[in-house]
N, C-alpha and C positions, 0 to 999 in steps of 0.2 A: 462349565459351571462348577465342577468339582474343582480347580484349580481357585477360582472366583469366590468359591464357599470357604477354601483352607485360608486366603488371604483376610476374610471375615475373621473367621476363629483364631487368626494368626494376631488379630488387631494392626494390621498392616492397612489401615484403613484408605491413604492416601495412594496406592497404588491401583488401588481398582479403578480411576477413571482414565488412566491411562490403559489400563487393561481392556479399558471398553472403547478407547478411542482408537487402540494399536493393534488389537489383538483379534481372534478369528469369532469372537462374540459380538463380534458387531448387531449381526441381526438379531438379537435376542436382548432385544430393548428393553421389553417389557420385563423381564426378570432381571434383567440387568439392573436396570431404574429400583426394581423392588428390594433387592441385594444393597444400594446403598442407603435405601431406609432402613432397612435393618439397621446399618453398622453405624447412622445416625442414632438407634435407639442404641445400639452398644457402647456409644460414646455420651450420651445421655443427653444430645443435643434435638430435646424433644421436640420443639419448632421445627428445625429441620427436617426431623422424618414426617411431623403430621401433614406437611406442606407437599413432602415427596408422596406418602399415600394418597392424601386426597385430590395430586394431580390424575393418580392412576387410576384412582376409584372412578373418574369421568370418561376412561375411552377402551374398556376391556368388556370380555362377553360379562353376561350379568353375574355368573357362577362366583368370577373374580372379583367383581364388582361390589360384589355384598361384602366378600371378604376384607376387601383393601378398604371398603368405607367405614367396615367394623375394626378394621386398627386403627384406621385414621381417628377414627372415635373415641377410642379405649384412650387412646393419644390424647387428645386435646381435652380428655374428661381430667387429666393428671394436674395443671395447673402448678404453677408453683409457686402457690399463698402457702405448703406445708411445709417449706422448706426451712430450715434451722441456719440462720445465722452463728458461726463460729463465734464471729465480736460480739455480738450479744448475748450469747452463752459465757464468753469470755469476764464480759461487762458484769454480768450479774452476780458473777462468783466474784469478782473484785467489792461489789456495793455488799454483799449479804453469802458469806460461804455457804457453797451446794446450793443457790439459787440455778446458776447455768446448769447444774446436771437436771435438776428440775427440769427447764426450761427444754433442755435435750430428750427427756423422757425418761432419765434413769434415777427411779425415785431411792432407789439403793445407797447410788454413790451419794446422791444429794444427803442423804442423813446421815452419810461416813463422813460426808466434807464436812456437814456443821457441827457434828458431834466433837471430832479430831482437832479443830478448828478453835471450837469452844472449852475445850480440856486442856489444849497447850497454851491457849489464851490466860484462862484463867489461872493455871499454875505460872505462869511469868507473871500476870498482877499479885497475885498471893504474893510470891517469893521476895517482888520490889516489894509488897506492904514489908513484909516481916525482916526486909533488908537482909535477905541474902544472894548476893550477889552473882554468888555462882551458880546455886539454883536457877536464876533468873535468866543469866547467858543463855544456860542451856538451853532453858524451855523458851526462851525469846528464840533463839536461832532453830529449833525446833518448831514452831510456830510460824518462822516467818520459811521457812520451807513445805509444812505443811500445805500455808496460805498461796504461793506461788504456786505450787502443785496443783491444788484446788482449780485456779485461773485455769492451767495448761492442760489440765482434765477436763475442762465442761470444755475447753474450744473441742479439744477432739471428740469428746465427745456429744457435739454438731454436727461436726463431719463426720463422722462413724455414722448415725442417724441418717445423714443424708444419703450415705453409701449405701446403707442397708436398703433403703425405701427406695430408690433407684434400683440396686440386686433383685429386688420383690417386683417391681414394678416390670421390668425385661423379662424374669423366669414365668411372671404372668402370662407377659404377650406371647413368649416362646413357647410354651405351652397351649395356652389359645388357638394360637393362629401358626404352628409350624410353617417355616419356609420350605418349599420345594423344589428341586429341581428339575423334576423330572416334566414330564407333558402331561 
């Protein structure tokens, strides 16, 4: 198990079912099985682990049985309606700057993007009104990298968001519900 736990931690994910099918773990089914929910939950492919718990949570003594049917639980309570779409974060910082970081939850950058947004905006409209031209380059190429930025900020941070709430979500279970290897 301790070779089986470092392949875990290793993120070597694709080697443990060969481990289980080659190796002197054979009989150790049941924690075996339970080792690759984990590394489903480490990989964030939440179906797959709740699917792999709540085979377990049907044929173990009741001790484990509570156990495995309360992650299988915690699991399936996680859904993913809260998930942040990057393109749509994206999208929205393209229609109305620091909408997407809104969208993503980071009410900060959202009023850095519109303000930055709107200040280099408007000193390029000023500069055309009052024709000057080089003021204008500036603050136009100013402007139109602020606004690119903006886009390229609210996508990541979507995925940032998502990373984080999946991090939180795993140190929850891991904390919860420790794996064990022992008897």
């Amino acid at each position: 198990f301790d070779y089986l736990r470092s392949i875990y931690f290793q993120k070597r994910f694709y080697e443990v079912s060969f481990e289980i099918e080659n190796g002197k773990y054979r009989d150790d089914a049941q924690k075996i099985a339970e080792l690759n929910g984990w590394c489903a939950i480490n990989t964030s492919d939440w179906s797959k682990a709740a699917g792999i718990f709540n085979r377990l949570s049907t044929g173990t003594d009741e001790r484990d049985r509570a156990r495995l049917k309360a992650i299988a639980d915690s699991i399936n309570g996680f859904g993913e309606g809260s998930e942040k779409s990057p393109m749509t974060a994206g999208f929205l910082s393209a229609v109305f700057p620091g909408a997407g970081h809104l969208y993503a939850g980071n009410i900060t950058n959202a009023i850095g993007a519109f303000m930055l947004n709107a200040i280099f905006g408007s000193l390029t409209a000023y500069s055309i009104h009052k024709k000057q031209w080089g003021y204008a380059a500036f603050f136009g190429a100013m402007e139109v990298g602020w606004y690119t930025g903006n886009i390229a900020s609210a996508y990541q941070e979507a995925k940032y968001s998502n990373t984080k709430r999946d991090n939180e979500r795993k140190m929850s279970l891991s904390a919860q519900f420790p794996f064990k290897t022992g008897n």
